[in-house]
C-alpha atoms as a printed R data frame, in Angstrom:
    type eleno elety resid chain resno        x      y       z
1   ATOM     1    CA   UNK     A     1  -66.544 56.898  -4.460
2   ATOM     2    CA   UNK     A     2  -69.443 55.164  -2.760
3   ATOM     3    CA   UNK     A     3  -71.779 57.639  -0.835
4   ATOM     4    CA   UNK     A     4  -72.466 56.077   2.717
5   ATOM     5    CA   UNK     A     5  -74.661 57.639   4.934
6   ATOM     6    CA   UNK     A     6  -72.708 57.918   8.958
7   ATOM     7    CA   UNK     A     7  -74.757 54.895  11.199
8   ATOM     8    CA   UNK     A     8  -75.377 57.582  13.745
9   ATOM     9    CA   UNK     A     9  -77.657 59.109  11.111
10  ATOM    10    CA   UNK     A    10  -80.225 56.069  11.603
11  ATOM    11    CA   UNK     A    11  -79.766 55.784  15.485
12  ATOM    12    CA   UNK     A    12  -81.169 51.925  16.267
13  ATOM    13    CA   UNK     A    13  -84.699 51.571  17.418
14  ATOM    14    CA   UNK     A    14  -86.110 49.867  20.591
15  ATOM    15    CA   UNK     A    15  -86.787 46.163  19.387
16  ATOM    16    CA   UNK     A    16  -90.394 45.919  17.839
17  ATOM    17    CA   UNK     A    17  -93.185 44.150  19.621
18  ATOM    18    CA   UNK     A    18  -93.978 40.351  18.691
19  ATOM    19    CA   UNK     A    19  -96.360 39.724  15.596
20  ATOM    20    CA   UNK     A    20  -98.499 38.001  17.255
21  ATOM    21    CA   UNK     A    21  -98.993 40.684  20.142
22  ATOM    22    CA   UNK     A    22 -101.919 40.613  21.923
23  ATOM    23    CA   UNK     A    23 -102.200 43.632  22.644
24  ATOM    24    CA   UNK     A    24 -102.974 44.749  18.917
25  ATOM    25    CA   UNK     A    25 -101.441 46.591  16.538
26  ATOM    26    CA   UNK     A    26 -102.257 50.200  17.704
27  ATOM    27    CA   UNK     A    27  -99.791 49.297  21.223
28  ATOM    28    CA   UNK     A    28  -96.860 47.790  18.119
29  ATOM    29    CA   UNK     A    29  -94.086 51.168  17.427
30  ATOM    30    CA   UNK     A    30  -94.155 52.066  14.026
31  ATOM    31    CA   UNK     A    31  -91.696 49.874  12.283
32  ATOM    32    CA   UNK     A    32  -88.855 51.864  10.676
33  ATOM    33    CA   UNK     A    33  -88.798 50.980   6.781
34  ATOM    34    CA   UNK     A    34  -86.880 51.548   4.139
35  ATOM    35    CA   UNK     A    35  -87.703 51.984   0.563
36  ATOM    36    CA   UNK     A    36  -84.760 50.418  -1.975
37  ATOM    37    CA   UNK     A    37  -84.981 52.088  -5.448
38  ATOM    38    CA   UNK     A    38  -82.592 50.609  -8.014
39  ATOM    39    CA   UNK     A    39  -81.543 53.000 -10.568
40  ATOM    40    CA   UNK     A    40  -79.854 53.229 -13.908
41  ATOM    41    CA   UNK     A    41  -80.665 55.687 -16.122
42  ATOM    42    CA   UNK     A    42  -83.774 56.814 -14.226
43  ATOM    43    CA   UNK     A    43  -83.284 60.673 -13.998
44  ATOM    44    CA   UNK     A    44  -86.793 61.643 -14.660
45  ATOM    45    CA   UNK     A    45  -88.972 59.766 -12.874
46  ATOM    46    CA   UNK     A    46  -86.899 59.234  -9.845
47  ATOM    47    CA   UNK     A    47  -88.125 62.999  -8.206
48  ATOM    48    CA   UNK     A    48  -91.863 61.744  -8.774
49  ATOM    49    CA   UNK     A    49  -91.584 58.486  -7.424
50  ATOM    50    CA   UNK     A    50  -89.745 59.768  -4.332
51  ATOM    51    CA   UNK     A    51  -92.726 62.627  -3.913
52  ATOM    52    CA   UNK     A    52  -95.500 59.139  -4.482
53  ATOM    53    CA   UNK     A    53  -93.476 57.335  -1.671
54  ATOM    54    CA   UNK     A    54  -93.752 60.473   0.470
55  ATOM    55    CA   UNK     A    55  -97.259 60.696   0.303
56  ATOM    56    CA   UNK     A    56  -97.859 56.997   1.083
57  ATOM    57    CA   UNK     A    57  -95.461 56.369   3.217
58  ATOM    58    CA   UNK     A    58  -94.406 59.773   5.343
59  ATOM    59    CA   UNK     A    59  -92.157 58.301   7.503
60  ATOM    60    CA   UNK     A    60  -90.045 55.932   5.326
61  ATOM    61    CA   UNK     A    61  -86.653 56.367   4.266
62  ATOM    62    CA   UNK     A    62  -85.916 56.096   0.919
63  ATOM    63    CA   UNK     A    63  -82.479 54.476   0.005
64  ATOM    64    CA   UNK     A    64  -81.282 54.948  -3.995
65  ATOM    65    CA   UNK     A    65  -79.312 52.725  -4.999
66  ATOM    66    CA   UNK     A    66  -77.565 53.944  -8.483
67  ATOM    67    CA   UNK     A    67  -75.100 52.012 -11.152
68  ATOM    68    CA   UNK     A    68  -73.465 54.954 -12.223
69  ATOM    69    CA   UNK     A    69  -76.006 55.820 -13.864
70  ATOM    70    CA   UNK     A    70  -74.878 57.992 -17.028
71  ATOM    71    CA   UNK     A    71  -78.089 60.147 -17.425
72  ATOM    72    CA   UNK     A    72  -77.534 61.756 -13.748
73  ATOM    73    CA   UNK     A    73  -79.331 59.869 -11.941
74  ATOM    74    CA   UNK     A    74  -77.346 59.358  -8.394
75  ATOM    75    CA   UNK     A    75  -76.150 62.898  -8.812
76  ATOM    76    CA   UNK     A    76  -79.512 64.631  -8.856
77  ATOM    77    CA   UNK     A    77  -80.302 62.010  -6.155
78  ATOM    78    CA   UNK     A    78  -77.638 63.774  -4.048
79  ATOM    79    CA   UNK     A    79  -78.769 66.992  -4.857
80  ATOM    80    CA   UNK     A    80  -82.008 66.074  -3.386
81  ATOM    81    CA   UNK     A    81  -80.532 64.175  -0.358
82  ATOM    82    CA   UNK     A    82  -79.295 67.304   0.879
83  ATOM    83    CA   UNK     A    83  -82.564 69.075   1.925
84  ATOM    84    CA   UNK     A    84  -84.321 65.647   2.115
85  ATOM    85    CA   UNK     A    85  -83.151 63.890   5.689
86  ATOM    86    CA   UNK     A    86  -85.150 60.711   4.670
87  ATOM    87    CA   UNK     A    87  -82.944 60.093   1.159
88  ATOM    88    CA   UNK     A    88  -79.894 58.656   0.679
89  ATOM    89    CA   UNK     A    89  -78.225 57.506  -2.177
90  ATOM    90    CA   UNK     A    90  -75.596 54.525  -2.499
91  ATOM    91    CA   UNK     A    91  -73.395 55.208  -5.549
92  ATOM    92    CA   UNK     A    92  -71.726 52.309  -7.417
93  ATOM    93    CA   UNK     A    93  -68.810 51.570 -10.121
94  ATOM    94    CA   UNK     A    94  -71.420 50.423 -12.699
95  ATOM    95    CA   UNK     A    95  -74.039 48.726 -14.288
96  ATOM    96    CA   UNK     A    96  -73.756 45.881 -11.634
97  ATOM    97    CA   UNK     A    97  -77.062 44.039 -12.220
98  ATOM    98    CA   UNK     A    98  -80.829 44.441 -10.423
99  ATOM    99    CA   UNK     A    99  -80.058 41.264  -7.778
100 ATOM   100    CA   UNK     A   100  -76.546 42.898  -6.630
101 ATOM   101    CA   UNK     A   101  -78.239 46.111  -6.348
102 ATOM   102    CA   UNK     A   102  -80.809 44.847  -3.911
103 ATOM   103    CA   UNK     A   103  -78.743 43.351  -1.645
104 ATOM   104    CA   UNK     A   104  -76.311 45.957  -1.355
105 ATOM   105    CA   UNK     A   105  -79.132 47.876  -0.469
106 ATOM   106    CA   UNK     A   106  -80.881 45.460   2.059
107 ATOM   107    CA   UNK     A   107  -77.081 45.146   3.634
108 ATOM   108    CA   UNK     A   108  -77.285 48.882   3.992
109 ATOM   109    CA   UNK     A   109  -80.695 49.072   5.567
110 ATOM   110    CA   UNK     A   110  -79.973 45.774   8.078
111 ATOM   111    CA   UNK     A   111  -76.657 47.628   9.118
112 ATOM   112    CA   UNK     A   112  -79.133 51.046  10.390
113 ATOM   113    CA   UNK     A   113  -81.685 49.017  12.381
114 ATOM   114    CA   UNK     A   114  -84.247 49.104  10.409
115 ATOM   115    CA   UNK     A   115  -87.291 47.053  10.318
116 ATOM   116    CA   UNK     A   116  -88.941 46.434   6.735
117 ATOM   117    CA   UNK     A   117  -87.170 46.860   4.063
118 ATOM   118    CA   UNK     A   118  -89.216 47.310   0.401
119 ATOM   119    CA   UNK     A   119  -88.451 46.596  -2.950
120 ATOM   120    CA   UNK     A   120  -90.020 49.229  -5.859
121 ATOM   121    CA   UNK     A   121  -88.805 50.104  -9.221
122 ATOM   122    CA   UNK     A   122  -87.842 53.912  -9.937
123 ATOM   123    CA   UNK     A   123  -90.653 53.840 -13.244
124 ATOM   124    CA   UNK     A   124  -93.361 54.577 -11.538
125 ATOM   125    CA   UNK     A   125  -94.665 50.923 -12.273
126 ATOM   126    CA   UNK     A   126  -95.664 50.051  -8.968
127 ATOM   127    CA   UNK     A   127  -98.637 51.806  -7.051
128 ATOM   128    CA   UNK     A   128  -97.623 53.870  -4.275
129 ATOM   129    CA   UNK     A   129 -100.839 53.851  -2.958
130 ATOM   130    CA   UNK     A   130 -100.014 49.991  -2.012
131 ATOM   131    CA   UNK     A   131  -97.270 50.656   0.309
132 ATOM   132    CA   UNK     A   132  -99.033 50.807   3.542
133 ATOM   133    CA   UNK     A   133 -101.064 47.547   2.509
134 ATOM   134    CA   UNK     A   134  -97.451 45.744   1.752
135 ATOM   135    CA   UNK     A   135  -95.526 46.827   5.324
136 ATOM   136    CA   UNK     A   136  -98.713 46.154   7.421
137 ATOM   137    CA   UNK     A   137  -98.461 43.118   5.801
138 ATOM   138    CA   UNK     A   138  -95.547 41.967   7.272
139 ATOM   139    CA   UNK     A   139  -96.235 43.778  10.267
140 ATOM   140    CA   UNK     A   140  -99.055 42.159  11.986
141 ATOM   141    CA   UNK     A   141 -100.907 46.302  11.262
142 ATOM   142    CA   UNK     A   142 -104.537 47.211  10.496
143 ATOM   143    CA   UNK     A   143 -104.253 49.124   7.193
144 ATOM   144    CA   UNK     A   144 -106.181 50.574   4.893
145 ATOM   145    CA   UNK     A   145 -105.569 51.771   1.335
146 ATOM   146    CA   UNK     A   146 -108.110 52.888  -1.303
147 ATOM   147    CA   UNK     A   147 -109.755 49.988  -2.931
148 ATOM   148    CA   UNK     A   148 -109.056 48.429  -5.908
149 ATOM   149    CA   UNK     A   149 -105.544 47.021  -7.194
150 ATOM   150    CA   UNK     A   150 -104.328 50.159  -7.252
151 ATOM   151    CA   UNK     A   151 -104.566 51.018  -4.295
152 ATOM   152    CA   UNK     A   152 -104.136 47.546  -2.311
153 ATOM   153    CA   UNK     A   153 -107.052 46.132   0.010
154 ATOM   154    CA   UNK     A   154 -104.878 45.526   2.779
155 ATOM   155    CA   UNK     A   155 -106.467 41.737   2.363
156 ATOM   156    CA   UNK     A   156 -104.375 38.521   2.201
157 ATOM   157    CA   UNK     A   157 -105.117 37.790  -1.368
158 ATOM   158    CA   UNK     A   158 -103.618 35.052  -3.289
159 ATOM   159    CA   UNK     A   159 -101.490 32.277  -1.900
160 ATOM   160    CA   UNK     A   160 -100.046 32.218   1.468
161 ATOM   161    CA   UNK     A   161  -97.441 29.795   3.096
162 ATOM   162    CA   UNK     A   162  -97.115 28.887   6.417
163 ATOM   163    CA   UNK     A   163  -94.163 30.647   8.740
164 ATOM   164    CA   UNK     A   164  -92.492 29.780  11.529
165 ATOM   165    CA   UNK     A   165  -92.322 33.342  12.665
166 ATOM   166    CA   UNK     A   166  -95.236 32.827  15.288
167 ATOM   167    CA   UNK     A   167  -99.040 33.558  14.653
168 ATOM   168    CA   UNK     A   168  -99.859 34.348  10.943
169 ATOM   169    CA   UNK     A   169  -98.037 37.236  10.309
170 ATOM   170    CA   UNK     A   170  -95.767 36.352   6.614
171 ATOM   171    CA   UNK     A   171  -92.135 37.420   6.234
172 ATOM   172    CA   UNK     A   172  -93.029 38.639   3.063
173 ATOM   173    CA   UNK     A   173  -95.536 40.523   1.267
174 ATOM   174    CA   UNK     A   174  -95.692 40.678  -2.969
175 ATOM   175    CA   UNK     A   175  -97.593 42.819  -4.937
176 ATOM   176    CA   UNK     A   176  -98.973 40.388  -7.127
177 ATOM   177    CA   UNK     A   177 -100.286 40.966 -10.891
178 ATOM   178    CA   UNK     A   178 -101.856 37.757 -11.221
179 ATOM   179    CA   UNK     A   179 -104.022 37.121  -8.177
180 ATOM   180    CA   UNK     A   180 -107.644 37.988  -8.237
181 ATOM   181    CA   UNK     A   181 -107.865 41.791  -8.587
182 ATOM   182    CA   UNK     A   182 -104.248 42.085  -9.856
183 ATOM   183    CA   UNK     A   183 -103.752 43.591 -13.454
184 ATOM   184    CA   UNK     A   184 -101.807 44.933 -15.678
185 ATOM   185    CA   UNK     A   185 -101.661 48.207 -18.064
186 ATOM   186    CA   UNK     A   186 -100.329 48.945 -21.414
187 ATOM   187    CA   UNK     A   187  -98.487 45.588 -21.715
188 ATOM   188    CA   UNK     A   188  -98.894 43.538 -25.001
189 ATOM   189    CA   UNK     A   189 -100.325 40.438 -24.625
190 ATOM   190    CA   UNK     A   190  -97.314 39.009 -25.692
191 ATOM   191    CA   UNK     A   191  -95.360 40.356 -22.725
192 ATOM   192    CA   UNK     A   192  -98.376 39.068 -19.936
193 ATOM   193    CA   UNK     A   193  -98.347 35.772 -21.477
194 ATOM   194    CA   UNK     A   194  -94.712 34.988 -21.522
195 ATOM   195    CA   UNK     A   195  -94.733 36.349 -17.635
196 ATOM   196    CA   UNK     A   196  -97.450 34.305 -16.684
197 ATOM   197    CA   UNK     A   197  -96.242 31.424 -18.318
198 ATOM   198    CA   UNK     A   198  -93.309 31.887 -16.825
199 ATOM   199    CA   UNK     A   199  -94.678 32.187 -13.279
200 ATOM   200    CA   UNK     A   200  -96.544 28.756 -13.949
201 ATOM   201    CA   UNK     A   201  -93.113 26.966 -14.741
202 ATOM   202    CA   UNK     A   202  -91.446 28.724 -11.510
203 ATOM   203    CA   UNK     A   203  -94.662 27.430  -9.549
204 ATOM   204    CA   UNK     A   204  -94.720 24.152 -11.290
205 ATOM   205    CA   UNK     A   205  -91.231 23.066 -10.941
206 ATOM   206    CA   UNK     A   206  -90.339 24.614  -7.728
207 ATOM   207    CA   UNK     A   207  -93.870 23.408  -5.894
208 ATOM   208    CA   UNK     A   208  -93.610 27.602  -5.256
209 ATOM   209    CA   UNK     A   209  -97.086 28.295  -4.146
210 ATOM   210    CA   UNK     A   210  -97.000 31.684  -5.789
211 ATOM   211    CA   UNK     A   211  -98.584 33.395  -8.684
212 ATOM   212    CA   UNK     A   212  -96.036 36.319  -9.386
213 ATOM   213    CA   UNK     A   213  -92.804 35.096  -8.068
214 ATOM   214    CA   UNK     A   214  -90.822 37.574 -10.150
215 ATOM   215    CA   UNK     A   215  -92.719 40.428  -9.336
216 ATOM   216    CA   UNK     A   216  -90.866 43.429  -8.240
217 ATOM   217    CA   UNK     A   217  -92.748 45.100  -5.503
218 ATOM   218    CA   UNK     A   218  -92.461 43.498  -2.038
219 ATOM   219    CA   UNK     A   219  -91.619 44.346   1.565
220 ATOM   220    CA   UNK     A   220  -89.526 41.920   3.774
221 ATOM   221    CA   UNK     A   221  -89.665 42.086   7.635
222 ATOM   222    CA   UNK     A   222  -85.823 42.350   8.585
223 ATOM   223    CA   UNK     A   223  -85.748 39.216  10.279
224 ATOM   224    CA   UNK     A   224  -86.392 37.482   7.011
225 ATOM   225    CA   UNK     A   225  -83.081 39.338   4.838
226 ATOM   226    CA   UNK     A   226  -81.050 38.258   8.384
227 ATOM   227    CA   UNK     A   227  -82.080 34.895   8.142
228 ATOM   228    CA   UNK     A   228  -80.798 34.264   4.529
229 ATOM   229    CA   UNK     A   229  -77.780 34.153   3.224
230 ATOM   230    CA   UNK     A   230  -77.914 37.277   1.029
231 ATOM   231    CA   UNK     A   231  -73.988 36.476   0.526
232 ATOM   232    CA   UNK     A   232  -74.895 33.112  -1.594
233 ATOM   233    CA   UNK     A   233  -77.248 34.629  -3.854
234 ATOM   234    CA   UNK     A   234  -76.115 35.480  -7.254
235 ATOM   235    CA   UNK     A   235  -78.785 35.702  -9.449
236 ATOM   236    CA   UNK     A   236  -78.278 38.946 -11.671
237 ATOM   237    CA   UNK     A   237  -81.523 39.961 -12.956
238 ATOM   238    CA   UNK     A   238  -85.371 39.124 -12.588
239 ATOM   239    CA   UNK     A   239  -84.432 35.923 -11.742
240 ATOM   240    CA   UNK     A   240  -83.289 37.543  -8.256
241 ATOM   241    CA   UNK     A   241  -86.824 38.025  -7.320
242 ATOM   242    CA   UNK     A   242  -88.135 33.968  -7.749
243 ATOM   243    CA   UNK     A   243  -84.469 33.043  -5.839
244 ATOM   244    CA   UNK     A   244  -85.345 35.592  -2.976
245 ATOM   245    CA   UNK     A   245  -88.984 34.219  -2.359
246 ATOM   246    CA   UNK     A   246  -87.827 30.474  -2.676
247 ATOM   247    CA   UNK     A   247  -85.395 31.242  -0.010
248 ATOM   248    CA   UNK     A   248  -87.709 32.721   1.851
249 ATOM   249    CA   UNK     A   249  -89.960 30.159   1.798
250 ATOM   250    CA   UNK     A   250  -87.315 27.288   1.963
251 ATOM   251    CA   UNK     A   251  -86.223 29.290   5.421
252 ATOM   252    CA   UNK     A   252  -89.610 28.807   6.740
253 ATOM   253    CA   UNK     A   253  -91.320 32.300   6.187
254 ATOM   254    CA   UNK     A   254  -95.040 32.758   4.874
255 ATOM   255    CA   UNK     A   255  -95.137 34.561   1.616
256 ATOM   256    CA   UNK     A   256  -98.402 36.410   0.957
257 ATOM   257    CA   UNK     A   257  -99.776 38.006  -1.984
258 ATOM   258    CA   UNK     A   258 -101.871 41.726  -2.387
259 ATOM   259    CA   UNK     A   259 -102.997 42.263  -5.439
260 ATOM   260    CA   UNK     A   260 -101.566 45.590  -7.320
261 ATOM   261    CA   UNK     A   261 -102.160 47.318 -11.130
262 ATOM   262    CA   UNK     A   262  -98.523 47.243 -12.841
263 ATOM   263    CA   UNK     A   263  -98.557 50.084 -15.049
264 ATOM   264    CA   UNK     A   264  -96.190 50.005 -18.323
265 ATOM   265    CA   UNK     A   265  -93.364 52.559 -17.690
266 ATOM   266    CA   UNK     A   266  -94.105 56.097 -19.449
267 ATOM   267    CA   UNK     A   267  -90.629 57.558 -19.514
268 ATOM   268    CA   UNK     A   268  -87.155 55.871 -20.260
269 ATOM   269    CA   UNK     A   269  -86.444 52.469 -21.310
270 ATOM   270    CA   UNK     A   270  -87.433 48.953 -19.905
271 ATOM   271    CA   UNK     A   271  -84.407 46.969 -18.541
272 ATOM   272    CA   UNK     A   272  -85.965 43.540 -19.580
273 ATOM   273    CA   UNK     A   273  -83.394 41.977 -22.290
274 ATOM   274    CA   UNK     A   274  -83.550 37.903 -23.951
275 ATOM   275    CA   UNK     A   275  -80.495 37.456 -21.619
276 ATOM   276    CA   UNK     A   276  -82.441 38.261 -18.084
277 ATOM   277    CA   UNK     A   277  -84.955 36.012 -19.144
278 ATOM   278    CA   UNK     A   278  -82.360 33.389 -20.468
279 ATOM   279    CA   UNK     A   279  -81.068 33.758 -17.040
280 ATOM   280    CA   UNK     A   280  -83.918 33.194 -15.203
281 ATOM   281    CA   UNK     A   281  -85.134 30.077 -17.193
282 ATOM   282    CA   UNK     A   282  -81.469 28.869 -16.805
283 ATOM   283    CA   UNK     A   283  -81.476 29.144 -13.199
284 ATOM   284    CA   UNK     A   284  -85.217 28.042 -12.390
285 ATOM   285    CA   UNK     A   285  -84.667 24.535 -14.619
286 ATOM   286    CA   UNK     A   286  -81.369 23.451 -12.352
287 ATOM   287    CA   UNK     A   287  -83.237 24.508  -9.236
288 ATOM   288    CA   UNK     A   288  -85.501 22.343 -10.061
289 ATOM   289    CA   UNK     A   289  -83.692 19.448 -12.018
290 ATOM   290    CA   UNK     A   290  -81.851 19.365  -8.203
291 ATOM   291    CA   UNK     A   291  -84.768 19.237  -6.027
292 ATOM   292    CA   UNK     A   292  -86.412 16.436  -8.202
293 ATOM   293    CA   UNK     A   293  -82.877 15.010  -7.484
294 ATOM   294    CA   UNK     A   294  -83.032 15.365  -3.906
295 ATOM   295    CA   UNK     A   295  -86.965 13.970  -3.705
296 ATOM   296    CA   UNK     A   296  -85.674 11.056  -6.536
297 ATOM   297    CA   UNK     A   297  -82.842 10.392  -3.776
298 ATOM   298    CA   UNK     A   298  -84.541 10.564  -0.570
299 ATOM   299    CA   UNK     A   299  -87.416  8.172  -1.823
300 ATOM   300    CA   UNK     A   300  -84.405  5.650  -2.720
301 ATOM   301    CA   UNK     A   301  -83.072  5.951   0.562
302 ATOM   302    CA   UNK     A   302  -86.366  5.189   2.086
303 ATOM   303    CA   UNK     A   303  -87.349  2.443   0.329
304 ATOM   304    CA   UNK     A   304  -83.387  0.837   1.527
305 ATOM   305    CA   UNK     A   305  -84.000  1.360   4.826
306 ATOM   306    CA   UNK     A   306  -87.559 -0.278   4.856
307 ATOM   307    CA   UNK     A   307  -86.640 -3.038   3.363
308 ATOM   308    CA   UNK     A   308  -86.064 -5.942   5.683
309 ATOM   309    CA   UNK     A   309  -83.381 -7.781   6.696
């Protein structure tokens, strides 16, 4: 049976001050955020990466959400939930897929109030030490994190849209591997050149003015996730990630970049299969076969109505 934590556990904040507050962002309230951590099969290294998020992030919550995983995994979770006030854990029938996983979780974090809501893989792959970079981000804060990709800048690197959220605070912060200062570790370069390929086809085809669409680490501002419709997304795997930030983009949001160090996992096994990256070529080629449709079709219609009497 699912595991769901009583709402008057995460009593609802006062509403957070504007963005663009001119006041600054030492008079903003903290912003309550949550943490979503996927897991299958990710018994040990889920205590460690709970412990990095701690010391990063003190006052997060951390919200596990676990596909039955056979190893364990959402039962030591619950172990540690119950001298741990700021972890939960959201148990599920099964191996459900990484998309479905996320927004069950977002779901669960919208429903408690709170507002940022991150995205970080169980591995260890992701720095920690970025966290604070990625929610000030979104935030309108001041932050400051060691230097280096590893530790995040706290600087808009990389490509940024537009938003209509008001001033230039972005709905959505990425930690990128393939801006400036971005990197990766232990990855063959057989692996970084089929992802950066990839990401050139997502940017190329979808006019997505991102370098690392499918990257896994990112924090969304609530009012982004309420915005969509998290109902109408269905992409399984990766492939979840470039849907999410074309959404939020196509909703209006800026998307910024920080660049990170992606570290190869140490423990367990990688999730990446032919089939998630079928999927994702799959679905990127009719998202784009449609929108060169639409742009085909609009132009048509234009050049009708111009044309005189």
């Amino acid at each position: 049976m699912p595991t769901r934590v009583p709402d008057e556990a995460h009593p609802r904040p006062a509403a957070p001050a504007p963005a663009d507050d001119p006041a600054g962002p030492a008079s903003r309230p903290t912003p309550r955020t949550l943490v979503v951590v996927p897991t299958y099969d990710e018994r040990d290294s889920i205590a460690p990466l709970v412990e990095a998020v701690r010391d990063r992030l003190p006052a997060a919550d951390v919200l596990v959400v676990d596909d039955a995983s056979p190893d364990g995994t959402g039962e030591l979770v619950e172990k540690m939930a119950e001298t741990d006030g700021q972890l939960h854990v959201l148990h599920r029938t099964g191996k459900l897929g990484l998309g479905s996983a996320y927004v069950a979780g977002f779901r669960w974090g919208l429903e408690r109030g709170y507002d940022v809501l991150v995205e970080m893989d169980a591995d260890g792959s992701h720095p920690a030490a970025t966290l604070p970079a990625l929610v000030g981000a979104v935030t309108g804060a001041v932050t400051t994190c060691g230097g280096g990709p590893g530790g995040g800048s706290g600087s808009r690197s990389g490509d940024h849209t537009g938003g209509r959220t008001g001033g230039a605070t972005p709905g959505l912060a990425i930690g990128s591997r393939w801006v400036p200062g971005g990197s990766v570790v232990d990855w063959p370069r057989s692996r970084e050149a089929l992802s950066r390929l990839g990401n050139l086809y997502v940017r190329v085809l979808l006019a997505l003015p991102v370098r690392d669409a499918t990257a896994g680490f990112r924090a969304y501002r609530a009012e982004v996730l309420r915005a969509l419709d998290l109902g109408a997304v269905h992409s399984r795997g990766y492939c979840f990630q470039v849907d999410m930030t074309l959404r939020t983009r196509d909703a209006g949001f800026g998307v910024v970049e920080l660049p990170i160090q992606f570290r190869e996992r140490v423990a367990g096994r990688s999730k990446m299969s032919r089939a998630i990256v079928g999927e994702a070529m799959a679905r990127v080629t009719v998202w784009g076969v449609r929108r060169l449709a639409r742009r085909v079709a609009g132009r048509a219609v234009g050049r009708v109505t111009r044309r005189p009497a």
